[in-house]
PDB file of N, CA, C and O in Angstrom:
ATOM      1  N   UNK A   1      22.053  12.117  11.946  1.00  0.00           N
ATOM      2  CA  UNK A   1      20.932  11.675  11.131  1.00  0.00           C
ATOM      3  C   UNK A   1      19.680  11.647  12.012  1.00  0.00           C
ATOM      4  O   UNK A   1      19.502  11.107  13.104  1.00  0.00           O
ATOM      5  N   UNK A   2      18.708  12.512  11.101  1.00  0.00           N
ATOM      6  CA  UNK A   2      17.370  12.583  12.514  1.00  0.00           C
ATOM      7  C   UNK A   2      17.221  10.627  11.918  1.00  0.00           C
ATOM      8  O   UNK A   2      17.785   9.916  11.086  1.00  0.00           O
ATOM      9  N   UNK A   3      15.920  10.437  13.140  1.00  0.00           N
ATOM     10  CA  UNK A   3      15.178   9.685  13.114  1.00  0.00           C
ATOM     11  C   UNK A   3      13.847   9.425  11.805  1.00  0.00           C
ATOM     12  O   UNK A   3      13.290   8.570  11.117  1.00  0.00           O
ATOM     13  N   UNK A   4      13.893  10.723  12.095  1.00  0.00           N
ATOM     14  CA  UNK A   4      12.835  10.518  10.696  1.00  0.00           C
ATOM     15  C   UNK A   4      13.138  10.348   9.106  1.00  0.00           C
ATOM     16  O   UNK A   4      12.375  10.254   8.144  1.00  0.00           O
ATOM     17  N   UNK A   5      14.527  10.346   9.211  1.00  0.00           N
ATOM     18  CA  UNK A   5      15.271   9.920   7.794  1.00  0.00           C
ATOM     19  C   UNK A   5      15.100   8.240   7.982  1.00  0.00           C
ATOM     20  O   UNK A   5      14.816   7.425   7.104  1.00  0.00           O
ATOM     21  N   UNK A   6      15.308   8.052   9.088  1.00  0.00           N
ATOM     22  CA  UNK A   6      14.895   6.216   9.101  1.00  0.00           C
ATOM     23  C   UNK A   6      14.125   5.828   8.817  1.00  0.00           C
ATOM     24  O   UNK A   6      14.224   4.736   8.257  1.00  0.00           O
ATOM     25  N   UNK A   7      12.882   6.399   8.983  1.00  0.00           N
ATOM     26  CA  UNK A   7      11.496   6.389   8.654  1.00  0.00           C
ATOM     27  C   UNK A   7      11.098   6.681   7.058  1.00  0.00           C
ATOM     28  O   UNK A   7      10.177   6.042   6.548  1.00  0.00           O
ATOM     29  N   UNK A   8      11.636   7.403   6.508  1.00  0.00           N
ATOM     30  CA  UNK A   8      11.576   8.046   5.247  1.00  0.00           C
ATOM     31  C   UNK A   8      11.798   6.937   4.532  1.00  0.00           C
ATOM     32  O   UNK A   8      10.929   6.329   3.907  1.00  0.00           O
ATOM     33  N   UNK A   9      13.397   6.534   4.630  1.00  0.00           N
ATOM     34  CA  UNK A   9      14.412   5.155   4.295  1.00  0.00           C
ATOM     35  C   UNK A   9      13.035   3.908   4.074  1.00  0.00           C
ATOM     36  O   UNK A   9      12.607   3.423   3.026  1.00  0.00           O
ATOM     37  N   UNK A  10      12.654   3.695   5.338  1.00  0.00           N
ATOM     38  CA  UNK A  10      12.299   2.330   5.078  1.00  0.00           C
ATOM     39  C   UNK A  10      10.785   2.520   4.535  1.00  0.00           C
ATOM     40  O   UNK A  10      10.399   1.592   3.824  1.00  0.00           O
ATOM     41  N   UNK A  11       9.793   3.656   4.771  1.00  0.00           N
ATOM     42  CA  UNK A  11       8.468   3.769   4.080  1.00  0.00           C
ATOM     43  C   UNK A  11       9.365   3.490   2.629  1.00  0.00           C
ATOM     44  O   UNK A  11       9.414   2.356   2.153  1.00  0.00           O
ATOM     45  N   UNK A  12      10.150   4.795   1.909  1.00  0.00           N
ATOM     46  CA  UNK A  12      10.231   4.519   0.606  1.00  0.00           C
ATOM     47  C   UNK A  12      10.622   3.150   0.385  1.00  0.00           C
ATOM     48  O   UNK A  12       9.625   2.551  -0.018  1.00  0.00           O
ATOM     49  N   UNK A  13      11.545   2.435   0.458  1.00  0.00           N
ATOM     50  CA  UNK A  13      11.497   0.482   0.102  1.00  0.00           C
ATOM     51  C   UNK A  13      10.575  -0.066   0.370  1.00  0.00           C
ATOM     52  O   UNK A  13      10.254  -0.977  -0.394  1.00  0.00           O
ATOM     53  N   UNK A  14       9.551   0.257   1.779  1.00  0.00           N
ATOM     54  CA  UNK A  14       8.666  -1.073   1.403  1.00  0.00           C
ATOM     55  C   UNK A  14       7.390  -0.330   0.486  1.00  0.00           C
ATOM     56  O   UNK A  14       6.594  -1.183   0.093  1.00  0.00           O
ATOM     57  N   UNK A  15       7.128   0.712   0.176  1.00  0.00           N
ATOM     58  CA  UNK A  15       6.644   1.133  -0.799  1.00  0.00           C
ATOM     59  C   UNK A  15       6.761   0.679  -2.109  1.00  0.00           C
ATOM     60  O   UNK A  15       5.984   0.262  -2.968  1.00  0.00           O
ATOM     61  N   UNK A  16       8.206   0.921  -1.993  1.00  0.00           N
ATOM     62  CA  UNK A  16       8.965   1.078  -3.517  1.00  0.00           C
ATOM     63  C   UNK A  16       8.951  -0.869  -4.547  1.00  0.00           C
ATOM     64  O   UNK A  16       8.975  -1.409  -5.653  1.00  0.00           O
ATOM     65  N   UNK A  17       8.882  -1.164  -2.714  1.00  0.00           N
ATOM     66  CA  UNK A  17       8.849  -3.093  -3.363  1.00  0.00           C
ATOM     67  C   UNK A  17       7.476  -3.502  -3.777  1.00  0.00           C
ATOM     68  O   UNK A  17       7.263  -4.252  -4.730  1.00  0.00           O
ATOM     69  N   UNK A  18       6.403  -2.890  -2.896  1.00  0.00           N
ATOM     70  CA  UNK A  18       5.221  -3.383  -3.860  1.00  0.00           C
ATOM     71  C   UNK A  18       4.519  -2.442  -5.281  1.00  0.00           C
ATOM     72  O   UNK A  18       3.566  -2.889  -5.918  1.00  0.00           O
ATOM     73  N   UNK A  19       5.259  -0.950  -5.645  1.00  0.00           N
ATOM     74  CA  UNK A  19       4.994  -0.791  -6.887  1.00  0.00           C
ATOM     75  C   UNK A  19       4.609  -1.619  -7.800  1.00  0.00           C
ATOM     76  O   UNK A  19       3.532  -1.561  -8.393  1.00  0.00           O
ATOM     77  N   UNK A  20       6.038  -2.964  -8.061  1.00  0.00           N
ATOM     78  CA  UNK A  20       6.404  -3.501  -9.218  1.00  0.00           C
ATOM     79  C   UNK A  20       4.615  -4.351  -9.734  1.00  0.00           C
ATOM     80  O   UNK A  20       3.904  -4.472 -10.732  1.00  0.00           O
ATOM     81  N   UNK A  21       4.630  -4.695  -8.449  1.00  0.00           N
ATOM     82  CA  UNK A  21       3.793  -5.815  -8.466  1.00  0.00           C
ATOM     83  C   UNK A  21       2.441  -5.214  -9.109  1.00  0.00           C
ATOM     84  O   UNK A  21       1.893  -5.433 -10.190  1.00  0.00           O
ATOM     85  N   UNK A  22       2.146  -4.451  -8.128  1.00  0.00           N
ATOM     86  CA  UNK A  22       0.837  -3.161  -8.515  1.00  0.00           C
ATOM     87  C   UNK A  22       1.097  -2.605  -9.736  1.00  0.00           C
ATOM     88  O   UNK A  22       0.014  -2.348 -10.260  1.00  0.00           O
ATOM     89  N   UNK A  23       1.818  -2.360 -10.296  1.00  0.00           N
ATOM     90  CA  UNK A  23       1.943  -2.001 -11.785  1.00  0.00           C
ATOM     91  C   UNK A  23       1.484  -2.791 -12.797  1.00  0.00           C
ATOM     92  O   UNK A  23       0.682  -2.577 -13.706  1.00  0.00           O
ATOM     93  N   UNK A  24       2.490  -4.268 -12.309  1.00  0.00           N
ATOM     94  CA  UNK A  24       2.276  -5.483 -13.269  1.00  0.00           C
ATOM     95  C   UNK A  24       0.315  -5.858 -13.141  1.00  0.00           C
ATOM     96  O   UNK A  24      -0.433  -6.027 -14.104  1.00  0.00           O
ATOM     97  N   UNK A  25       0.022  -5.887 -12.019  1.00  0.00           N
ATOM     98  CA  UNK A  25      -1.229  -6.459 -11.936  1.00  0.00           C
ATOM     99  C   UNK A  25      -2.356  -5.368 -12.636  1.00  0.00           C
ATOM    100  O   UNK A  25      -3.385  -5.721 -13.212  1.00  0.00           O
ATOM    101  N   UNK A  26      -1.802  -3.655 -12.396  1.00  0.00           N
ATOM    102  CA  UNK A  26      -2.709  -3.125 -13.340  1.00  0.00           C
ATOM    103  C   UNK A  26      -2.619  -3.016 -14.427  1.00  0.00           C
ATOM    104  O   UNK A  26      -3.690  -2.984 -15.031  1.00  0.00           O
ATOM    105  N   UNK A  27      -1.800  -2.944 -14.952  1.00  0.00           N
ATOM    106  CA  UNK A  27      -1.691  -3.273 -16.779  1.00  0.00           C
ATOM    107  C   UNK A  27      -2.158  -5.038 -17.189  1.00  0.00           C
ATOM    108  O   UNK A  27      -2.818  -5.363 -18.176  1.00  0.00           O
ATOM    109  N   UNK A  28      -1.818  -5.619 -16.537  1.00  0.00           N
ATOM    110  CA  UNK A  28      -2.615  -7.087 -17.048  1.00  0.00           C
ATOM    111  C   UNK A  28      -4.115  -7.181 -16.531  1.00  0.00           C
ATOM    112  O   UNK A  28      -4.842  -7.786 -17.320  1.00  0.00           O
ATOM    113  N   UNK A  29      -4.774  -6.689 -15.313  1.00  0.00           N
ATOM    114  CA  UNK A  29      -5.366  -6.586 -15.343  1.00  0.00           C
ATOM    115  C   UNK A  29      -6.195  -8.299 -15.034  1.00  0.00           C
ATOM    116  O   UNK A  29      -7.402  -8.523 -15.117  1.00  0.00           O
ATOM    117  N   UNK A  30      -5.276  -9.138 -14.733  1.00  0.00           N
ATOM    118  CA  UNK A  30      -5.062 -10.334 -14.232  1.00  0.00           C
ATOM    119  C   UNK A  30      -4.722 -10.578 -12.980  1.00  0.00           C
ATOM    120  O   UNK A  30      -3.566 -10.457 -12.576  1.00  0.00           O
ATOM    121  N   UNK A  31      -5.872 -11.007 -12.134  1.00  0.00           N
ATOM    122  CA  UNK A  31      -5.813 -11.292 -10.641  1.00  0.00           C
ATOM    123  C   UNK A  31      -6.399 -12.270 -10.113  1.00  0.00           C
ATOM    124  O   UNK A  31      -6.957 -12.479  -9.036  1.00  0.00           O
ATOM    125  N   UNK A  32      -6.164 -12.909 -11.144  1.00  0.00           N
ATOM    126  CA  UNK A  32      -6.829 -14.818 -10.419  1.00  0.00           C
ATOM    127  C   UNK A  32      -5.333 -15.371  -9.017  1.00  0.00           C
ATOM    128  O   UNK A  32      -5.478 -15.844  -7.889  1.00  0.00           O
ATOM    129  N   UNK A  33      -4.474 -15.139  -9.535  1.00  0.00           N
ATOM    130  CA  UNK A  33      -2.951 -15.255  -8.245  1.00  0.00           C
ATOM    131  C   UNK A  33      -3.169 -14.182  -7.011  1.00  0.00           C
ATOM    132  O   UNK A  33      -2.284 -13.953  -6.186  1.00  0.00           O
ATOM    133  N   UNK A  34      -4.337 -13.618  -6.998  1.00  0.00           N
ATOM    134  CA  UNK A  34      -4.291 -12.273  -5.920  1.00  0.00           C
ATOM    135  C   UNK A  34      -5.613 -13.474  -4.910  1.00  0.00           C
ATOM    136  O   UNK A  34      -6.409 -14.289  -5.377  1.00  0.00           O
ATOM    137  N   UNK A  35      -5.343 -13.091  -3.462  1.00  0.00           N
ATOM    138  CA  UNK A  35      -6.164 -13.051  -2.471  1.00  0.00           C
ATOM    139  C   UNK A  35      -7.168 -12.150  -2.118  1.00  0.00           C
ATOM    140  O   UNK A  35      -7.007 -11.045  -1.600  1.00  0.00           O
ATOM    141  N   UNK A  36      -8.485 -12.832  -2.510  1.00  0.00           N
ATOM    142  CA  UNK A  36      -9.657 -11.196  -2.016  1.00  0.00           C
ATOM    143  C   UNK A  36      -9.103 -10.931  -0.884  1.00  0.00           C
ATOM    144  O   UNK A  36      -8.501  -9.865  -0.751  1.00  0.00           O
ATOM    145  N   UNK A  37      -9.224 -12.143   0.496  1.00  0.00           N
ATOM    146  CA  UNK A  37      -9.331 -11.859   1.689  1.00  0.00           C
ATOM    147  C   UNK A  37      -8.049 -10.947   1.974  1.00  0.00           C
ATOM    148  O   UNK A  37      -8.110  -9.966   2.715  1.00  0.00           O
ATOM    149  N   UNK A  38      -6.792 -11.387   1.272  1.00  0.00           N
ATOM    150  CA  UNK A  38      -5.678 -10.972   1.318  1.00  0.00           C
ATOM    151  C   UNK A  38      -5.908  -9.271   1.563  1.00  0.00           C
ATOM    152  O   UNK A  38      -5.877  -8.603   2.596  1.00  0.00           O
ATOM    153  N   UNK A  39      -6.148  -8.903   0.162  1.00  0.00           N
ATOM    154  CA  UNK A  39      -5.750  -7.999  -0.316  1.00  0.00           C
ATOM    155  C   UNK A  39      -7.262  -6.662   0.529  1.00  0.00           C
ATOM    156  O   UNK A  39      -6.935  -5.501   0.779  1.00  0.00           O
ATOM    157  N   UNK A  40      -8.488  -7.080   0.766  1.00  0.00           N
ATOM    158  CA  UNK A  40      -9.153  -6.510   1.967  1.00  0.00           C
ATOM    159  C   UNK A  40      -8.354  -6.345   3.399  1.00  0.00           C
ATOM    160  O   UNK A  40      -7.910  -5.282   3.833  1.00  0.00           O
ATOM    161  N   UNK A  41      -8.271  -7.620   4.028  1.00  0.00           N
ATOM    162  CA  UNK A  41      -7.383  -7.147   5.268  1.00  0.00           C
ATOM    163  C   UNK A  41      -6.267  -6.059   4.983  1.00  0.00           C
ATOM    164  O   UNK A  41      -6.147  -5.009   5.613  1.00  0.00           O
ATOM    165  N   UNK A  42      -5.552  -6.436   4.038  1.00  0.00           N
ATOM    166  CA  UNK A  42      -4.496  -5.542   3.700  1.00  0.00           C
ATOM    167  C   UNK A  42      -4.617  -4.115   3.475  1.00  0.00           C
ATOM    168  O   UNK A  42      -3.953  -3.172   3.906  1.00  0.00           O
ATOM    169  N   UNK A  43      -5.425  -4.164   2.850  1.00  0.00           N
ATOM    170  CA  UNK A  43      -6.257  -2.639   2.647  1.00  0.00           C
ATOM    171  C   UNK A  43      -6.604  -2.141   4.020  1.00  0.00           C
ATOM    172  O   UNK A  43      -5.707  -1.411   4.443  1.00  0.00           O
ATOM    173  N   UNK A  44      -7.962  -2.340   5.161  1.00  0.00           N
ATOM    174  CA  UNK A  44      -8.023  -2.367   5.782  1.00  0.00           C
ATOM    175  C   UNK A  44      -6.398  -1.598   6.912  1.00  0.00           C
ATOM    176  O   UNK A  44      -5.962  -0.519   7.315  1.00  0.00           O
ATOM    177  N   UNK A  45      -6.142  -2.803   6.938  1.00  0.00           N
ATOM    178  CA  UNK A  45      -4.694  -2.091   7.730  1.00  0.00           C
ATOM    179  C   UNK A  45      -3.899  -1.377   7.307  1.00  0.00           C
ATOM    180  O   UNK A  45      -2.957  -1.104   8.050  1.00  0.00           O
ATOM    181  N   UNK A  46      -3.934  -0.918   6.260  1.00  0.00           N
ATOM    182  CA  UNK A  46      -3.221   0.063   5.637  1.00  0.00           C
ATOM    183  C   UNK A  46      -4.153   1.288   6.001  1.00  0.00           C
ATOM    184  O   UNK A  46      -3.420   2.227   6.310  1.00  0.00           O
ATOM    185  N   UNK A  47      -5.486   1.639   6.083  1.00  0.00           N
ATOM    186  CA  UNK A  47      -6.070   2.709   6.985  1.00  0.00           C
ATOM    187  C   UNK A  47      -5.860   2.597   7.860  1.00  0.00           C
ATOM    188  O   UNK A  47      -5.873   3.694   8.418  1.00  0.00           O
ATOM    189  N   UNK A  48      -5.565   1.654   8.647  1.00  0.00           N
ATOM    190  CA  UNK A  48      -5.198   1.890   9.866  1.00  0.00           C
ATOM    191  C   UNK A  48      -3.777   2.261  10.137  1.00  0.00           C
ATOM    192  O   UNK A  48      -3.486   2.933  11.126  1.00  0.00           O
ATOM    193  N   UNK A  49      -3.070   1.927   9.459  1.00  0.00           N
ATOM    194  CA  UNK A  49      -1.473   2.490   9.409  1.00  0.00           C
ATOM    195  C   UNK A  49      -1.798   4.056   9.029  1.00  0.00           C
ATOM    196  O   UNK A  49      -1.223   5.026   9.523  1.00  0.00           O
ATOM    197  N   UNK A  50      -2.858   4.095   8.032  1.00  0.00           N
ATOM    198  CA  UNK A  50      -2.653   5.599   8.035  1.00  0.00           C
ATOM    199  C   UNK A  50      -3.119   6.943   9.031  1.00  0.00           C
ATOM    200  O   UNK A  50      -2.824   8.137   9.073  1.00  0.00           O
ATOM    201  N   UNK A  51      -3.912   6.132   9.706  1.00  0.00           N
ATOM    202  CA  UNK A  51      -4.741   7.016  10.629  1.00  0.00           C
ATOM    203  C   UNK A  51      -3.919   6.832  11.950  1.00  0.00           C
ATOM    204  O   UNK A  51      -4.123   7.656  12.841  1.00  0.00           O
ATOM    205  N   UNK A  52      -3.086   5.915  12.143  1.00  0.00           N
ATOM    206  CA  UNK A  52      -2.134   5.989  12.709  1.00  0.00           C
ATOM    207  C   UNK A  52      -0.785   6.999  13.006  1.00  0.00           C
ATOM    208  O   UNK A  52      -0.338   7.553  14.010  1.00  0.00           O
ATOM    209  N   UNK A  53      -0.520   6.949  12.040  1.00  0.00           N
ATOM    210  CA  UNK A  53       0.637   7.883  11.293  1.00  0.00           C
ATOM    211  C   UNK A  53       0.093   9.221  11.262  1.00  0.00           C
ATOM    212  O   UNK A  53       0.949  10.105  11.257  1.00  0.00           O
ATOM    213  N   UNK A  54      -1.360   9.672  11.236  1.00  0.00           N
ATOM    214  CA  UNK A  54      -1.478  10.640  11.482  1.00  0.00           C
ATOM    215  C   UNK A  54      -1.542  11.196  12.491  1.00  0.00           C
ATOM    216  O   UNK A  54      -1.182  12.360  12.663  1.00  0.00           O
ATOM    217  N   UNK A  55      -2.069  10.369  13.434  1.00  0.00           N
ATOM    218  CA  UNK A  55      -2.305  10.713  14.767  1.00  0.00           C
ATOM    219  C   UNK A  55      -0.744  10.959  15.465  1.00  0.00           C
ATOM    220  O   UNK A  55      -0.558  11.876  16.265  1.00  0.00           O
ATOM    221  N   UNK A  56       0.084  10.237  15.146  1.00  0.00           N
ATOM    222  CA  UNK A  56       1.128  10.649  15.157  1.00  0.00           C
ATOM    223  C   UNK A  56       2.169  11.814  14.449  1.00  0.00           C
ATOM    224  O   UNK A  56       3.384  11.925  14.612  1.00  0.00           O
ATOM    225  N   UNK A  57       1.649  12.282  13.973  1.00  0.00           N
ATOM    226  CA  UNK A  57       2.083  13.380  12.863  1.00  0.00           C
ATOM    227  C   UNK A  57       3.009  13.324  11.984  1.00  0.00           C
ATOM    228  O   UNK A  57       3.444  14.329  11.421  1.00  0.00           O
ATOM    229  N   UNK A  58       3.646  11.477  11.642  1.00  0.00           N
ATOM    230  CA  UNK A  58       4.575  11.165  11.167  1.00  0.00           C
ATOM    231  C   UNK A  58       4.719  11.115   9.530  1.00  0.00           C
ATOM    232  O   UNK A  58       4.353  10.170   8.831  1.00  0.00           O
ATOM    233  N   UNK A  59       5.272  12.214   9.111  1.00  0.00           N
ATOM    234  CA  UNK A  59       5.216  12.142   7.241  1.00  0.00           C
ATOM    235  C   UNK A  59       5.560  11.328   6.770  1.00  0.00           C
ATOM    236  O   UNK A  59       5.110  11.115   5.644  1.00  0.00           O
ATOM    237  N   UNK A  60       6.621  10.330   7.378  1.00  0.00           N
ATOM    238  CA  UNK A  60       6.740   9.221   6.365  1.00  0.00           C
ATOM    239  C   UNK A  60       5.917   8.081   6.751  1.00  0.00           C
ATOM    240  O   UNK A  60       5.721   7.386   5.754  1.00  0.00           O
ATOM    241  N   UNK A  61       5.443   7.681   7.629  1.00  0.00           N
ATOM    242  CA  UNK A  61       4.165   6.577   7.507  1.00  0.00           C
ATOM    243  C   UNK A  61       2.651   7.207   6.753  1.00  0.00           C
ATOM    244  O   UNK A  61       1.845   6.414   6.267  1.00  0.00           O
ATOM    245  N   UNK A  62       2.470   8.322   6.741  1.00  0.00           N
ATOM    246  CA  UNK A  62       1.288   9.130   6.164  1.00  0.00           C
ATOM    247  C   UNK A  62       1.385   8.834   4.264  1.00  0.00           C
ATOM    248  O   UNK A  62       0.682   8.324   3.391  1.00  0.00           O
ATOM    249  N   UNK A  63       3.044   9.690   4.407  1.00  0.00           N
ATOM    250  CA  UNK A  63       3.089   9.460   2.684  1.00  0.00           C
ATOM    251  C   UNK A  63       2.908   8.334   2.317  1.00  0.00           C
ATOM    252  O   UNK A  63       2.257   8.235   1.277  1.00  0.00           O
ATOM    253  N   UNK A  64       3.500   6.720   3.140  1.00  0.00           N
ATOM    254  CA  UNK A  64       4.295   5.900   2.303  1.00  0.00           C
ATOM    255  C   UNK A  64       2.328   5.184   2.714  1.00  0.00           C
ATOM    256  O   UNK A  64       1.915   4.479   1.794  1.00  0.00           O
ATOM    257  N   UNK A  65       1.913   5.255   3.204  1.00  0.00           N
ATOM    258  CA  UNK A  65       0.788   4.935   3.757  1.00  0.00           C
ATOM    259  C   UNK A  65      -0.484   4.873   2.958  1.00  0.00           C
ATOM    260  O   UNK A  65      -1.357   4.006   2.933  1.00  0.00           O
ATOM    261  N   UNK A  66      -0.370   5.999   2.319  1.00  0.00           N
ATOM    262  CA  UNK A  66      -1.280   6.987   1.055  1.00  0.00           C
ATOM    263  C   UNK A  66      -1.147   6.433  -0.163  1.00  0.00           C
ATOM    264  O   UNK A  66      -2.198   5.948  -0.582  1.00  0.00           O
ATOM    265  N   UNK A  67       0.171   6.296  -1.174  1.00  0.00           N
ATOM    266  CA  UNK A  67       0.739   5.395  -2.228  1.00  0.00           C
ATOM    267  C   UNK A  67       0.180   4.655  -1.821  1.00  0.00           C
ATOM    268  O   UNK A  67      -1.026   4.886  -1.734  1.00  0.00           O
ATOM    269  N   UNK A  68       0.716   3.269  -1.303  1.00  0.00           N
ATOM    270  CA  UNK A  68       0.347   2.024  -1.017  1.00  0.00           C
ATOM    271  C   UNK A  68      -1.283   1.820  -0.542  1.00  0.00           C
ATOM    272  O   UNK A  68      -2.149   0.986  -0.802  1.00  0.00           O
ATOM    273  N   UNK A  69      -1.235   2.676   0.044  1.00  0.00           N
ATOM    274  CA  UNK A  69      -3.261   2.406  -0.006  1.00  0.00           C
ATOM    275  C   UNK A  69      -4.049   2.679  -1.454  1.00  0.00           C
ATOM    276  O   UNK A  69      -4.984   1.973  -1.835  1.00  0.00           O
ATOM    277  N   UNK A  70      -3.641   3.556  -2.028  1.00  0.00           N
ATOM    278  CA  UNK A  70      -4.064   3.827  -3.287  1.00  0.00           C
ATOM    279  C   UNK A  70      -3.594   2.656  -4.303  1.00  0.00           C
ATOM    280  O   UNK A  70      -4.462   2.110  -4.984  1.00  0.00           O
ATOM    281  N   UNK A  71      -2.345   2.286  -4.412  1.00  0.00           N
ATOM    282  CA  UNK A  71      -1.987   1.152  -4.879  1.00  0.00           C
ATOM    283  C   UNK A  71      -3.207  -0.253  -4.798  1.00  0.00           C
ATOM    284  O   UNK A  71      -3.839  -0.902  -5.631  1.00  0.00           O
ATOM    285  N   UNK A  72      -3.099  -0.243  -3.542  1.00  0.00           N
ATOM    286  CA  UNK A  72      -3.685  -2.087  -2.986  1.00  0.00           C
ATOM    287  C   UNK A  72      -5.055  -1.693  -3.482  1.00  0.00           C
ATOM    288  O   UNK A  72      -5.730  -2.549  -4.054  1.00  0.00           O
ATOM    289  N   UNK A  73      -5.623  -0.211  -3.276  1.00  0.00           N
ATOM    290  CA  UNK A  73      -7.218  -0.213  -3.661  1.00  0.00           C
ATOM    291  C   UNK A  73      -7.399  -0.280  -4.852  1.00  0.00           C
ATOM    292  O   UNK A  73      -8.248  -1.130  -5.122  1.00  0.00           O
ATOM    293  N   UNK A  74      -6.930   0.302  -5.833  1.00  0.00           N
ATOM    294  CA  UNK A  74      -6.801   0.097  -6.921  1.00  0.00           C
ATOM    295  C   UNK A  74      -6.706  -1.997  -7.436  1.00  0.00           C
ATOM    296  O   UNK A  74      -7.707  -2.471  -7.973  1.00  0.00           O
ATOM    297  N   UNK A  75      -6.242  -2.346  -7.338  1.00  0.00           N
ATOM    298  CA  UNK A  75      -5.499  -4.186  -7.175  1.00  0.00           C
ATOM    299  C   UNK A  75      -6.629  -4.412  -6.683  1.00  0.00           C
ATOM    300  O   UNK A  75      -7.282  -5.104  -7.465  1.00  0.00           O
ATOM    301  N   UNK A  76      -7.305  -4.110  -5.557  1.00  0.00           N
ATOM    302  CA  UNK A  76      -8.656  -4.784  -5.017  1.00  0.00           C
ATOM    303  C   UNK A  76     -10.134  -4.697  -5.651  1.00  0.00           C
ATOM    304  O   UNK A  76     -11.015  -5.548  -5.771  1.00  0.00           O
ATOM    305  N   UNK A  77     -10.041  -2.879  -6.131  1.00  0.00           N
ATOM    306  CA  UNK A  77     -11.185  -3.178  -7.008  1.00  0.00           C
ATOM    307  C   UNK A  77     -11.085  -3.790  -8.403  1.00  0.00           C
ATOM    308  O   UNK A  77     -12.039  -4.032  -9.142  1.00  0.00           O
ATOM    309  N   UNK A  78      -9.591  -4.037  -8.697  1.00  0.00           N
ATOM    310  CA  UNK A  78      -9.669  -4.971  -9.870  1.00  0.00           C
ATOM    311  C   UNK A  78     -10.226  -6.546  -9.511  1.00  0.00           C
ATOM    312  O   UNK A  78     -10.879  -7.224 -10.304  1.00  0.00           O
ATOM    313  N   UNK A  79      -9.916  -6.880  -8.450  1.00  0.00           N
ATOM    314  CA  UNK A  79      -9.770  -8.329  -7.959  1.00  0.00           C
ATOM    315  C   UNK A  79     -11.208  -8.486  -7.943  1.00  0.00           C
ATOM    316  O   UNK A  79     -11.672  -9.605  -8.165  1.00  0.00           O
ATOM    317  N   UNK A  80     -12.245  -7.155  -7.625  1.00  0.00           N
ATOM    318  CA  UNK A  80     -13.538  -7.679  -7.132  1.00  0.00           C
ATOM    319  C   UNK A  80     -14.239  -7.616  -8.671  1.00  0.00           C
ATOM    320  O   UNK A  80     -15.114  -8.425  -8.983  1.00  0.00           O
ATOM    321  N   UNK A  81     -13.718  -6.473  -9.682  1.00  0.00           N
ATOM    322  CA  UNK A  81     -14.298  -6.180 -10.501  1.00  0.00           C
ATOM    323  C   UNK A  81     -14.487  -7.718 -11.244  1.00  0.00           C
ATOM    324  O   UNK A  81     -15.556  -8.290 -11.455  1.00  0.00           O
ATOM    325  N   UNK A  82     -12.813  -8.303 -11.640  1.00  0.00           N
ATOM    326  CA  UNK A  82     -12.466  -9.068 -12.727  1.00  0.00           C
ATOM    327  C   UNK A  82     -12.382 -10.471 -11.859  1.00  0.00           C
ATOM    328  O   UNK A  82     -12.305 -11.484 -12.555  1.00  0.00           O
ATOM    329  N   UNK A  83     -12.387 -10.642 -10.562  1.00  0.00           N
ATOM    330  CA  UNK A  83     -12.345 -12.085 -10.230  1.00  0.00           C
ATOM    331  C   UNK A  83     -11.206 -12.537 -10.057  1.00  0.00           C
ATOM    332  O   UNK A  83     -11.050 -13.725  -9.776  1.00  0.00           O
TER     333      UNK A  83
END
C-alpha cells in the first residue's frame, strides 16, 4: 500500500465529516451557532493547507484542501452575509 493511499484515506473522512454540516448550514441558511472568528481562521488555514500541499505536490491534501475550502467559504460568506 503506497503512502499516498493513506493520505487519500484520511483527506476523504475528514472531508467527508464536515460535508454534513456544510450542507445542513447551506440549505438553512442559519448561522447564528457558527463562529465568524472560527470559521475566518479556519478558512485562512485551509489556504494555507492548500498552498502547502501544493508545494508539496501532494493530491490528496490539494484535493481534500479545495472541497473543504470551498465548503467553509461558502458557510463564511453566509455567516457574514446573514449574521
Amino acid at each position: 500500500m503506497s503512502v499516498h493511499w493513506l493520505g487519500f484515506i484520511a483527506a476523504t473522512l475528514t472531508t467527508a465529516a464536515f460535508v454534513p454540516q456544510a450542507l445542513k448550514t447551506l440549505r438553512s441558511r442559519d448561522t447564528r451557532g457558527i463562529s465568524l472568528g472560527m470559521y475566518v481562521i479556519f478558512t485562512v488555514g485551509l489556504c494555507f493547507w492548500l498552498a502547502y500541499g501544493i508545494v508539496l505536490q501532494s493530491w490528496p491534501m490539494i484535493l481534500s484542501n479545495i472541497v473543504t475550502l470551498v465548503l467553509a467559504a461558502l458557510i463564511l460568506a453566509l455567516k457574514i452575509r446573514h449574521g
